[in-house]
DRENDO-1510 file (C-alpha; in Angstrom, 1 decimal, always signed):
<recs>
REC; n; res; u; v; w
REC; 1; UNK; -15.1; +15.2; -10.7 .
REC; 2; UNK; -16.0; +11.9; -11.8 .
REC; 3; UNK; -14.4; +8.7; -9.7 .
REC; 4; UNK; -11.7; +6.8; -12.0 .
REC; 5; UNK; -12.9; +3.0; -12.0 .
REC; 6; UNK; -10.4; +0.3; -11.2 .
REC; 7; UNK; -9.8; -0.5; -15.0 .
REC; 8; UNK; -8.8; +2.7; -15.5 .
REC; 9; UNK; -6.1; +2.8; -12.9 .
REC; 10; UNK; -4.7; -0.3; -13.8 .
REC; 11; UNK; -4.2; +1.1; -17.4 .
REC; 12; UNK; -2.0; +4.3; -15.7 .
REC; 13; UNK; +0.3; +1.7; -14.1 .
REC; 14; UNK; +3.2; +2.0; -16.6 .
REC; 15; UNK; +5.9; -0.1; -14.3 .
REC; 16; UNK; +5.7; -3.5; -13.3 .
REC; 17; UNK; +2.4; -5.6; -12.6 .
REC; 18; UNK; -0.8; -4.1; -11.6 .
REC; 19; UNK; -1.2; -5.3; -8.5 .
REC; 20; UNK; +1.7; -5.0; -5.2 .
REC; 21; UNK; +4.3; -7.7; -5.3 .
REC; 22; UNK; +5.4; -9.6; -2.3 .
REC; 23; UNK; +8.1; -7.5; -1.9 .
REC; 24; UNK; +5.9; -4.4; -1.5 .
REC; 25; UNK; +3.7; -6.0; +0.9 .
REC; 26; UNK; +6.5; -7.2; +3.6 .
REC; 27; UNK; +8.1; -3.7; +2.8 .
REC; 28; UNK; +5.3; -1.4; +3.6 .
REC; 29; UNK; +3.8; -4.4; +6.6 .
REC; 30; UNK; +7.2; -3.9; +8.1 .
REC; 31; UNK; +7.5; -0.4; +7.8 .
REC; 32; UNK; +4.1; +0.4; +9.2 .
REC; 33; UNK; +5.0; -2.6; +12.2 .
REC; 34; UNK; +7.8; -0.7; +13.0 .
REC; 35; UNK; +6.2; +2.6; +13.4 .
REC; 36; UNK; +3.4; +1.1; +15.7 .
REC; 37; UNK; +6.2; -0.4; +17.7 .
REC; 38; UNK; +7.6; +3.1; +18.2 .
REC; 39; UNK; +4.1; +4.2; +19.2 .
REC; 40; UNK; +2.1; +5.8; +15.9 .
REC; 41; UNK; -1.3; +6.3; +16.4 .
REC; 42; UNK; -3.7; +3.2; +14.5 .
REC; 43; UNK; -5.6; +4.2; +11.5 .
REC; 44; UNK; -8.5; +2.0; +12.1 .
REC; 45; UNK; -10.4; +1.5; +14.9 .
REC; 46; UNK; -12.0; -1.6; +16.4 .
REC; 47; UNK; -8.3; -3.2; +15.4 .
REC; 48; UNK; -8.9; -7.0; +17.9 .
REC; 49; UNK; -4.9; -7.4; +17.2 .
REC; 50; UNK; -2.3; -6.3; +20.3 .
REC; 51; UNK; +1.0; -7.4; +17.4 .
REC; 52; UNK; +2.1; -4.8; +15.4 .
REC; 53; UNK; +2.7; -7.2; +12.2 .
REC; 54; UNK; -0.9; -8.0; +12.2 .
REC; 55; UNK; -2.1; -4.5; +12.8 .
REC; 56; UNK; +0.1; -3.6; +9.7 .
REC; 57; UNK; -1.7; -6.1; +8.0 .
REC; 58; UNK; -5.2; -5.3; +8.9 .
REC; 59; UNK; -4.7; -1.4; +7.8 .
REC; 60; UNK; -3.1; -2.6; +4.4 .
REC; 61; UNK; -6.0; -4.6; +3.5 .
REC; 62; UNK; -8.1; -1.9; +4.6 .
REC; 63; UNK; -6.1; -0.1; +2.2 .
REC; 64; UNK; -6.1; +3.2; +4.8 .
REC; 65; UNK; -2.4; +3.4; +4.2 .
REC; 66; UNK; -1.4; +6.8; +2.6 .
REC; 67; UNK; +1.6; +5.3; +1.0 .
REC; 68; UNK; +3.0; +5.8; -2.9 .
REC; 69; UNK; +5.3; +3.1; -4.2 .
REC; 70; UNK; +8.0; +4.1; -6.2 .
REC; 71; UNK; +8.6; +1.3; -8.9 .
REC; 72; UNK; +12.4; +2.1; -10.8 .
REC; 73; UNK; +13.6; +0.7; -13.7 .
REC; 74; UNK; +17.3; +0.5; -14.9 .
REC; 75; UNK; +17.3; +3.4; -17.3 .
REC; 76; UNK; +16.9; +6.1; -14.4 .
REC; 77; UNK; +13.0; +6.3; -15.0 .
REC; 78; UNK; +10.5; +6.1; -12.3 .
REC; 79; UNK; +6.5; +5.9; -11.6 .
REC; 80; UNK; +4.8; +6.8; -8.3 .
REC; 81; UNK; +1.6; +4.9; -7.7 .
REC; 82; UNK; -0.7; +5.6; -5.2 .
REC; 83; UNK; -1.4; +2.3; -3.0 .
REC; 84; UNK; -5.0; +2.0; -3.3 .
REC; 85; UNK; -4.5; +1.6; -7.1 .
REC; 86; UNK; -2.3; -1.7; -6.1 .
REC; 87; UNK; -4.4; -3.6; -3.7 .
REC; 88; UNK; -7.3; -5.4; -4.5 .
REC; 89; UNK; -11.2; -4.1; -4.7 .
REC; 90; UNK; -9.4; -0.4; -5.7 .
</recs>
C-alpha cells in the first residue's frame, strides 16, 4: 500500500485548519504531562528533560503520540484526525 503524502492528508481534513490549534497543543501537552506525573512509561528515549511539561512537548514534536483529535461542529457532526496528519513535517 502506497504512503499518503502530506498534501493528501491535509485535503481529508474536513473540520477546522489543517494544522493543531493552540488549544490542541496545551490540551494534549497537558494531558500527556499529567500521565507522566502519575508515572506512564516515556515514548522516546534519550529524553535530557526531568519536567513532565517538557517531556510532553518533546514526544508531540516527535509526533510519537498515538492520539486522534475529535474536532465538533454545532450541527452534531464530527471528524477524527489522526495526530500525525496535524503536526508539522506529516
Amino acid at each position: 500500500m502506497a504512503e499518503v503524502s502530506c498534501e493528501e492528508k491535509r485535503k481529508k481534513i474536513l473540520i477546522g485548519p489543517p494544522r493543531l490549534t493552540r488549544f490542541e497543543r496545551a490540551r494534549i501537552i497537558g494531558a500527556r504531562a499529567l500521565q507522566l506525573s502519575l508515572g506512564a512509561p516515556l515514548l522516546l528515549s534519550g529524553i535530557r528533560y526531568s519536567n513532565p511539561i517538557q517531556i510532553a512537548k518533546e514526544e508531540l514534536e516527535a509526533g510519537v503520540l498515538p492520539i486522534t483529535i475529535r474536532r465538533k461542529i454545532s450541527d452534531g457532526t464530527h471528524q477524527d484526525i489522526p495526530l500525525k496528519w496535524l503536526i508539522k513535517g506529516c
